[in-house]
N, C-alpha and C positions, 0 to 999 in steps of 0.2 A: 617739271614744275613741282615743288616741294610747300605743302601751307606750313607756314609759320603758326600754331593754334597753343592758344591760352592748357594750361596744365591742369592739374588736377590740384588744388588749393589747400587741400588738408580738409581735417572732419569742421563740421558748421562752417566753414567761408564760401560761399556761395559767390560772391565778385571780387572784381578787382579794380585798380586804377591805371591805368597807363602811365607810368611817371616819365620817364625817357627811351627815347629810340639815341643807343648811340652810332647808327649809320641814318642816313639819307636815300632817299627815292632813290634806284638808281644806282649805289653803292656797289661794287666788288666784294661780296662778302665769302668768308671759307666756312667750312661746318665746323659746328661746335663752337664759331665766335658769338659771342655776346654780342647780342641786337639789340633785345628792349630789357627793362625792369619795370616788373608789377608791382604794384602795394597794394596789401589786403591789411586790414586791420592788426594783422598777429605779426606778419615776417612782410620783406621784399624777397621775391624770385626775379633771378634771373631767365632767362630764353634767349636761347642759343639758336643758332642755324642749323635747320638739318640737313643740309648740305651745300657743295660749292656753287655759287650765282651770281645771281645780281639782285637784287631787295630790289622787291612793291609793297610799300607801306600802307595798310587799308586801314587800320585804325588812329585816330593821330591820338596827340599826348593827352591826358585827363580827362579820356575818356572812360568810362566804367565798363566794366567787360566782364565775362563769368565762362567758367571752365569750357575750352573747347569751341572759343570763338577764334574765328581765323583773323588775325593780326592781322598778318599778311603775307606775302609767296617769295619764294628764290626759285629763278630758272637763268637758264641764258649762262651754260657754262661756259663763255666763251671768256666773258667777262674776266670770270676767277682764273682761267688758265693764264692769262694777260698779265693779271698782278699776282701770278704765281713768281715769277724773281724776284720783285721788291718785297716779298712776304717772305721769303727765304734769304734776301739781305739782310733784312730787319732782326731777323733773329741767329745771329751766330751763333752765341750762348748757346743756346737752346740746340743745333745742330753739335754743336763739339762735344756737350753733354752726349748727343745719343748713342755715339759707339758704346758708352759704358753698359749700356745694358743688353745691346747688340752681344759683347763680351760671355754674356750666359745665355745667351742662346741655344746652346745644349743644352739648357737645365730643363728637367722635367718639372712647368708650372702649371700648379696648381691654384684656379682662380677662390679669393675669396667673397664669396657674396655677401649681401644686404641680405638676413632673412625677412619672411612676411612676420609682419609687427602686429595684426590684428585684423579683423574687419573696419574700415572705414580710416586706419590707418595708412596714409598715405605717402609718408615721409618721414625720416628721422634724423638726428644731431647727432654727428660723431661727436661722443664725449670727451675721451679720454683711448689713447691706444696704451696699453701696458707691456706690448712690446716696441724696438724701434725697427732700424732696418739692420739686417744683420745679424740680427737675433738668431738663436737657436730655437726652435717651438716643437711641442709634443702635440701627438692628434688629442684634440679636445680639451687643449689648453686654452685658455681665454684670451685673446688678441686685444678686445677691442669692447668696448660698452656703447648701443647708441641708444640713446636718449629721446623718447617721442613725447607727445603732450600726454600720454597716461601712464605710461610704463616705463622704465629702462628694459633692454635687449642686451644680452651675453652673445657677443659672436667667438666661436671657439675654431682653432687650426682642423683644417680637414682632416691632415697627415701629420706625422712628424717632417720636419724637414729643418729647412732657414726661411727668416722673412724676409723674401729678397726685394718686396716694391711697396709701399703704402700710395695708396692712389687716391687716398679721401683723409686729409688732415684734421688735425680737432679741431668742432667748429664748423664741419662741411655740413651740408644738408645732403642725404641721401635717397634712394628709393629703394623698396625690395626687387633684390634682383641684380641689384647695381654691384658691380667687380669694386671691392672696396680693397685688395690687395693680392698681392699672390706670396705663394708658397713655393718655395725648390727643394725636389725630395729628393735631388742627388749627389747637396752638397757643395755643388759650383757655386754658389753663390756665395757660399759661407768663403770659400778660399779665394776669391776674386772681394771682398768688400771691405779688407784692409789697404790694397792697392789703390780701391777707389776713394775710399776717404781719404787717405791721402792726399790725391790728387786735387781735394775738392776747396781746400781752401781757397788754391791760387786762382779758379777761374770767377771764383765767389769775388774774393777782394778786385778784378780785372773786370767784371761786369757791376758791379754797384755805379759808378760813377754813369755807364749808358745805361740804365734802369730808371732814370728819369725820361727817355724818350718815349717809354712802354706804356702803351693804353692801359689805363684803370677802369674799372667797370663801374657806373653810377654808385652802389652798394660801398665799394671800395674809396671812390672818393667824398662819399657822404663821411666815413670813416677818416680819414685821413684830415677832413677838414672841420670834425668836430672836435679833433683829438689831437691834432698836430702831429700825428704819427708821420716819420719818414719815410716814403715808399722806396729810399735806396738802401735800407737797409732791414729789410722783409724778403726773403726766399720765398719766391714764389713757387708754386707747386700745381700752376693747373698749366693747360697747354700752353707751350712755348715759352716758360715759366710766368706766364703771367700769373697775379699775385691777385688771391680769393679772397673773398670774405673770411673765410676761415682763417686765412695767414693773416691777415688784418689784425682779426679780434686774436690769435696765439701769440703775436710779436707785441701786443698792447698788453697781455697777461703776463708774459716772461719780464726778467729783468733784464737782460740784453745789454752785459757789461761789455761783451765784445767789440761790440761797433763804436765803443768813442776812442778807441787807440785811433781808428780811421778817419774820424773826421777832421777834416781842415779849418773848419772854424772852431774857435773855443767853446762859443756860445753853444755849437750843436748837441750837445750831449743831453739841452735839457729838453732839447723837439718834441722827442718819440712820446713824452706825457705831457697832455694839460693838464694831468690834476696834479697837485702836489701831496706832499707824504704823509698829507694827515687826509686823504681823501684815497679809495679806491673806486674804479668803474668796473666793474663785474656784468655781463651779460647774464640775463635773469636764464636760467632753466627752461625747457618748454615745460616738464610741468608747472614750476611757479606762473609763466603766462598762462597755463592754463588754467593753475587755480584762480590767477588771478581775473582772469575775462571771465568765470564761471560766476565767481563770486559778486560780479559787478553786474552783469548780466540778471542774477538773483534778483539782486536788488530794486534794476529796472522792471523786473516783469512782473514778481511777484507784489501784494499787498499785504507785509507782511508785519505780524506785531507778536511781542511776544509776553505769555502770563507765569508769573511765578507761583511759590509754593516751598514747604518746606517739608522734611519726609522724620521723620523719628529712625536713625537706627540702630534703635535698641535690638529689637528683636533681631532683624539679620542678624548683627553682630553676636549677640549669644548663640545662635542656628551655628553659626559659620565658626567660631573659638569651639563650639563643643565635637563639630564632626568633619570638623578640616583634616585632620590625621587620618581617620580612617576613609574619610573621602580622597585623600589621595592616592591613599592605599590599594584603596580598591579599583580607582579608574584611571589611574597615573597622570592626574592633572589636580594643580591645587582650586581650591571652592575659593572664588572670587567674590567679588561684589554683580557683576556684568551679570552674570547668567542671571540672578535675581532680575534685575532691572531689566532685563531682555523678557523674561515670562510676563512680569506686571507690564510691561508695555503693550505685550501681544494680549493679554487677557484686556486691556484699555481700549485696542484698535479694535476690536471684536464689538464692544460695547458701542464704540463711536466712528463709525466706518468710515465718517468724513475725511477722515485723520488718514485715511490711509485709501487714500484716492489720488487721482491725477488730474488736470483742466485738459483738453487736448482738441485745440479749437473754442467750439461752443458744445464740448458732450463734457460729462464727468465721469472717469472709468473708476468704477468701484474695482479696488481688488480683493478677490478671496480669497488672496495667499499671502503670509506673512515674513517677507525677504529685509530681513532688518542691515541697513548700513552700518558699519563701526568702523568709527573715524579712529584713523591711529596714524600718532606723527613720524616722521622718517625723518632722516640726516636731508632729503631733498624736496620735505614738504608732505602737507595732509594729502592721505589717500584714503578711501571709503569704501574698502571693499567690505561685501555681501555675505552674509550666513543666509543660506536657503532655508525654508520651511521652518523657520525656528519653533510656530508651533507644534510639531511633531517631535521637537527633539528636547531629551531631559536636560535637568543640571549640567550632568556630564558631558554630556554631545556639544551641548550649548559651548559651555568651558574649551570643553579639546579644537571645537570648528574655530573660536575667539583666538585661543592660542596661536593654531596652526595659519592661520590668516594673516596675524599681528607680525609673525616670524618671515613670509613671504612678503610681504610690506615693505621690511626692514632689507629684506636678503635680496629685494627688488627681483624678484622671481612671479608675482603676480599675473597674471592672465588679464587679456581684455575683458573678458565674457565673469573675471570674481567682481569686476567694478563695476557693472553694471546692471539693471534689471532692479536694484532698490524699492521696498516702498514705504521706508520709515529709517531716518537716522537715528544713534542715537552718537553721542561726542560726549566726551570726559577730560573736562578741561582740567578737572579737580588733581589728579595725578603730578598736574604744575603748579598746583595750589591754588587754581582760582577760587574766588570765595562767590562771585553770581558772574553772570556775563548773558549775552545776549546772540546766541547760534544763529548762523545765517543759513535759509534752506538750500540741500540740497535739491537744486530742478530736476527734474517735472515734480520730484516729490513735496508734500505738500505741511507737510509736520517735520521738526528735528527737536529731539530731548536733549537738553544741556545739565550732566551730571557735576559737581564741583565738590569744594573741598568739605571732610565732616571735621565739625570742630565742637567741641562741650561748651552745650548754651543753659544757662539759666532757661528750665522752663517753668511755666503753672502747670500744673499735674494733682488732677483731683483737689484743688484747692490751697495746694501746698508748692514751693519751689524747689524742684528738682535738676540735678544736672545730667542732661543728657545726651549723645551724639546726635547731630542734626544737620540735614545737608540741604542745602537748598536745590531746589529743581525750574530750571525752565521750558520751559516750550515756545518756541517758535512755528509759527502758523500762517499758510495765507487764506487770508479772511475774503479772497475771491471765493472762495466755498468751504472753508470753517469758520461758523460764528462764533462769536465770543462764549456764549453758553455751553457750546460743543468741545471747547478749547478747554475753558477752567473747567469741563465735567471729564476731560481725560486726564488732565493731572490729578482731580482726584482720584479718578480711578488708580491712576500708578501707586500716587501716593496710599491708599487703601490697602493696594497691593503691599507695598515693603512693609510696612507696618502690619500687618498681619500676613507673616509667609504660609500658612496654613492653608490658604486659599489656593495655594497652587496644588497642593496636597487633595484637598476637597473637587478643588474645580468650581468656586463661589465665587 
């Protein structure tokens, strides 16, 4: 007897819903077939059998359920052994495929795995493989990128060899651990996989028309029938080639001029999309869903309002024109604007501890260390990693830690443990020219600064109108424990700060 139990849901999803069982009490099932699909607010999961029986159903459909609750059981292998020939009917394809890899079977393989993606990371999206099958690969070459809700993952070739199997398409959802491919380091595979392409058209074009008879998995036909996607002409890639999510969402992505020489109606060629040419459907990133349920999440928890302010910068900017040269000279990092704004922030929190607190239930944790966020945009979206201790660290440090952060961001090289532990943002929208805007907090943290663009304003000055650099400054606050006084008394603090840089020099 084998339980059928709820997965591990990813970081914050705590439940789930039952949406469909596609067997019956009672059923014949084989391991590895698809039984039921979850819905959690982020993704559907599927749940698979862990081995050959007969299904008892214990939970029914739209029910709520949370990690590690027993569905329900497969035993009674008598069952499976019974509809063991109609299951081996059913799939010819799928058998006449398998001598081909039987064929390397001498090949010394080499498995590729899922690595561990982080603490609390529980799963990941094949992104993109940047080799195919057949390929030549060097040890520590990059195969494959997976994609989680905070980072991307480089999976790199063990060995040198050929990629003789992808086992996890773009698009799949994976775990660490999981055999995402193998590797052949003696070269059979490489001289066996012109023979097999070869061969691969004919049984392609000879099974599409019975690929209508082949179970689709809840996921798959939610897919197909929002999309008009045609499930005969998608290679499927998971057992017995039945046809995954991930085939699903890559044959919706590609252009797939091949399959209308095959069709027999006229009409079919225009199936495979509902959207037309002046529309794309694009599945969002996990981290986009991730920024985006963070951000929405913000919203609902916190009580948040935000005060402005405007900063004179005069003074940096003479500071920074007269000693940029030899500041870089001497530390091999150029003198920014950030490092300023990063000291007057931390010399602000110091002044108004509120600001750099957390709610956590009904306590408030003051912190007495200053882990400032810098928001910096990437080709796949905002990420917030962390300088530690910034008050302990100069100009310089400030600068080089800002750099070397912003470059791992970009190079999607980042760490779980850079993104997290925050206790004050600060974002610079200005660098895209924003002129004010309104930052949304960072959770659990309780302040974020919104820097924007400097532009020559008309000011009064001692009685007279001057023109001078001026940038406007926001803050963002939840007023569940910063009040309004404590808010506009920290912008002035920043702003006190840029305007006279001396104070860092002093320590006033």
């Amino acid at each position: 007897m084998a339980d059928i139990l709820v997965p591990v849901l990813g970081e914050s999803v705590t439940e789930a819903t039952v949406a469909k069982w596609t067997k019956t009490n009672g059923d014949a099932v084989k391991k590895d077939e698809v039984l039921v699909e979850l819905e959690t607010d982020k993704v559907s999961l599927e749940v698979a059998s862990p081995a050959d029986g007969t299904l008892q159903i214990l939970v029914g459909e739209g029910e709520t359920v949370t990690p590690g609750t027993k569905l329900g059981t497969v035993g009674g292998a008598g069952a499976a052994a019974a509809s063991a020939a109609p299951a081996a009917a059913a799939a010819p394809a799928a058998k006449a495929a398998a001598p081909a890899p039987a064929a390397s079977g001498g090949a010394a393989l080499l498995d590729v795995k899922t690595p561990v993606m982080g603490e609390s990371v529980a799963e990941g999206t094949i992104s993109t493989w940047r080799k195919k099958k057949g390929d030549s690969v060097k040890k520590d070459e990059v195969l494959v990128e997976i994609e989680t809700d905070k980072v991307a993952v480089e999976v790199a070739s063990p060995a040198d060899g050929t990629l003789a199997d992808i086992l996890a398409a773009d698009g799949a959802t994976v775990t660490p651990g999981q055999v995402i491919a193998k590797i052949s380091t003696d070269g059979s595979v490489a001289a066996s996989s012109a023979p097999a392409a070869a061969a691969a058209p004919a049984p392609v074009a000879a099974a599409a028309p019975a690929d209508t008879g082949k179970p689709l998995s809840p996921a798959v036909q939610r897919i197909v029938s929002e999309t008009g996607l045609d499930p005969n002409k998608v290679d499927g890639t998971g057992k017995d080639g039945r046809i995954t999510k991930g085939d699903a969402l890559a044959a919706l992505s590609s252009p797939a001029p091949a399959p209308v020489a095959v069709a027999p109606v006229p009409s079919a060629p225009a199936a495979p999309r509902a959207v037309g040419a002046r529309e794309d459907r694009v599945k969002m990133t996990r981290l986009r869903q991730t920024i985006a349920r963070r951000l929405k999440e913000s919203q609902n928890t916190a009580a948040q309002l935000t005060t402005f302010n405007e900063v004179d910068m005069t003074a940096i900017m003479t500071m920074r024109n007269a000693y940029k040269d030899v500041f870089e000279k001497r530390h091999g990092v150029k003198l920014g604007f950030m490092s300023f704004f990063a000291k007057a922030v931390v010399a602000a929190l110091k002044d108004i501890p509120a600001v750099n607190a957390e709610i956590e239930g009904t306590d408030i944790i003051y912190k007495n260390h200053y882990d400032l966020g810098i928001a910096v945009g990437t080709d796949k979206g905002l990420v917030v990693p962390v300088l530690r201790d910034v008050d302990s660290l100069s100009l310089a440090g400030i600068e080089k830690g800002i750099a070397a952060l912003g470059k791992q961001a970009r190079d999607g090289t980042l760490s779980i443990d850079q993104l997290q532990g925050g206790t004050f943002t600060i974002t610079n929208g200005g660098i895209y020219g924003s002129l004010m805007s309104t930052p949304i907090l960072n959770m659990p943290q309780v302040g974020i600064l919104g820097m924007h663009s400097i532009k020559e304003r008309p000011m009064a000055v001692n009685g007279q109108v001057v023109i001078r650099p001026m940038m406007y400054l926001a803050l963002s606050y939840d007023h569940r424990i910063v009040d309004g006084k404590e808010a506009v008394t920290f912008l002035v603090r920043v702003k006190e700060g840029l305007e006279d840089p001396q104070r860092f020099v002093l320590d006033v």
